[in-house]
C-alpha positions in Angstrom: -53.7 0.0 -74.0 -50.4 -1.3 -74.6 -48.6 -4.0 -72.2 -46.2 -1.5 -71.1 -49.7 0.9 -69.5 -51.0 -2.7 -68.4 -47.9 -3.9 -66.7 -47.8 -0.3 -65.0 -51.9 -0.7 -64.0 -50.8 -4.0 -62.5 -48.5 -2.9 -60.3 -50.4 0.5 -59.1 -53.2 -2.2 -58.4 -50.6 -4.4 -56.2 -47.4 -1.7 -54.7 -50.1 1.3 -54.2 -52.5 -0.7 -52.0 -48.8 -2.2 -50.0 -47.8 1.5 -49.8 -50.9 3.1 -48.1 -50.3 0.1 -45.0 -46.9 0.8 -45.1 -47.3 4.7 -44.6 -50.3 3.7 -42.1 -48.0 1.7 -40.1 -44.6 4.3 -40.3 -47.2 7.2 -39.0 -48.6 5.0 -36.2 -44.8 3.4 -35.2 -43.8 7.5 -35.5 -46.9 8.1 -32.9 -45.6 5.2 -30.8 -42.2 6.4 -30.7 -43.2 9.9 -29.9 -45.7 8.7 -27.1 -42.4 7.2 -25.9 -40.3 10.1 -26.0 -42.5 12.0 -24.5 -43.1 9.1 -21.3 -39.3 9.0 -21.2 -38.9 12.7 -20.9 -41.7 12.7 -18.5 -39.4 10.3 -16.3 -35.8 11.8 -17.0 -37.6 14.8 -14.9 -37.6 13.6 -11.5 -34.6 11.4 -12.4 -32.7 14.6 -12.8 -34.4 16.2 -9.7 -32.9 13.0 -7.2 -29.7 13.3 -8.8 -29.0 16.9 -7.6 -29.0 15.7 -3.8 -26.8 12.9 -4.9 -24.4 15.1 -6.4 -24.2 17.0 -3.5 -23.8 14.1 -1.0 -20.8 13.1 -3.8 -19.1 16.0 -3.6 -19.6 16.3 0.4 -18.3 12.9 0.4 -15.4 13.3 -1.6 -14.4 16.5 0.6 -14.7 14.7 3.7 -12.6 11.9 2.8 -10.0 13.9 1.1 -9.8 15.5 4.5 -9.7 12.3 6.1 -7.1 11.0 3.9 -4.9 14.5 4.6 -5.2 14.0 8.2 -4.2 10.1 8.3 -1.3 11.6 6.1 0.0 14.2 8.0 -0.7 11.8 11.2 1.2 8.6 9.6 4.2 11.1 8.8 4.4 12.5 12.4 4.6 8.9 13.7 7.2 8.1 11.1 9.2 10.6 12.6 8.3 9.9 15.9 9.4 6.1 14.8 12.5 7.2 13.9 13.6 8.9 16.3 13.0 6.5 18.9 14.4 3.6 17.1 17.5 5.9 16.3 17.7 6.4 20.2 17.1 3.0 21.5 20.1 1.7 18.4 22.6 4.5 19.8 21.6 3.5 23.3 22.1 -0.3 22.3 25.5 0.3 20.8 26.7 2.7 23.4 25.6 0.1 25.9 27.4 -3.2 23.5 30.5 -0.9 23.0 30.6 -0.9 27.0 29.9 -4.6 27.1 32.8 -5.0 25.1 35.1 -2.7 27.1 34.1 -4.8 30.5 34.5 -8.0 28.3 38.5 -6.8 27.3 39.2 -5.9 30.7 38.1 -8.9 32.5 40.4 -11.0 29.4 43.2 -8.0 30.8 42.4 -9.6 34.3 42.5 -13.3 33.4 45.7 -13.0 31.1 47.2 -11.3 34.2 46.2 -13.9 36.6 47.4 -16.4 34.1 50.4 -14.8 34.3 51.0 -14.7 37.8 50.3 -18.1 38.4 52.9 -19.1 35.8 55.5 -16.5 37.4 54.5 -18.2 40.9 55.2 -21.5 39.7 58.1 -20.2 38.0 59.6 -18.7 40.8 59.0 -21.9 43.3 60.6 -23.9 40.3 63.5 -21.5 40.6 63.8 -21.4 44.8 64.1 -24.8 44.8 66.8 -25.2 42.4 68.0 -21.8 44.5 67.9 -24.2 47.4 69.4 -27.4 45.9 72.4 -25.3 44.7 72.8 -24.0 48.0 72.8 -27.1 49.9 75.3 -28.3 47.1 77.8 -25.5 48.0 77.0 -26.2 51.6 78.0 -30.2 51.1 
């Protein structure tokens, strides 16, 4: 035998013996894993079977609030609209009722210039009787 048939002898004698528990242990960790598999489809099963009714209750949920969320729509625009309108009627009834305000306001200022007015013509026009009266008694002296 040479060294090249002994070297190979040695290693048969050392990696065969390492290779038989190596395939043992792949074929019992392939069994394991298949035994798992197997429990893990066993229990995907009823997963599957509770998830149907939750689907359902999903989709009926989603529905119902999509209705929900129409209906608050459509409400919020109507009272939008119904907003508006009222605050456009209570501003044009606010100016209307300002605009008279200030009509009343220039009239009464009308009044008070007038009455100003007069008094000043009064005064004026005593003022202008007396010196009326002095003149006279003048001509009369």
């Amino acid at each position: 035998m040479n060294i090249t048939e002994a070297a190979i002898e040695a290693l048969k004698k050392v990696v065969l013996p390492e290779l038989a528990i190596i395939g043992r242990e792949q074929a019992a960790l392939k069994s394991s894993l298949d035994h798992t598999h197997q429990r893990l489809s066993d229990l995907n099963a009823p997963l599957v079977d509770q998830s149907r009714p939750i689907d359902g209750v999903h989709t009926d949920l989603t529905n119902r609030i999509e209705l929900v969320r129409s209906a608050l729509t459509t409400n919020i625009n109507t009272l939008r609209s119904e907003l508006t309108a009222r605050v456009e009627h209570v501003r044009s009834d606010l100016t209307s009722r300002n605009d008279a305000t200030n009509h009343a306001i220039a009239r009464l200022y009308e009044v008070i210039v007038r009455r100003a007015e007069h008094q000043d013509l009064a005064l004026r026009l005593r003022h202008l009787e007396q010196e009326v009266a002095e003149l006279k008694k003048r001509l009369a002296a």
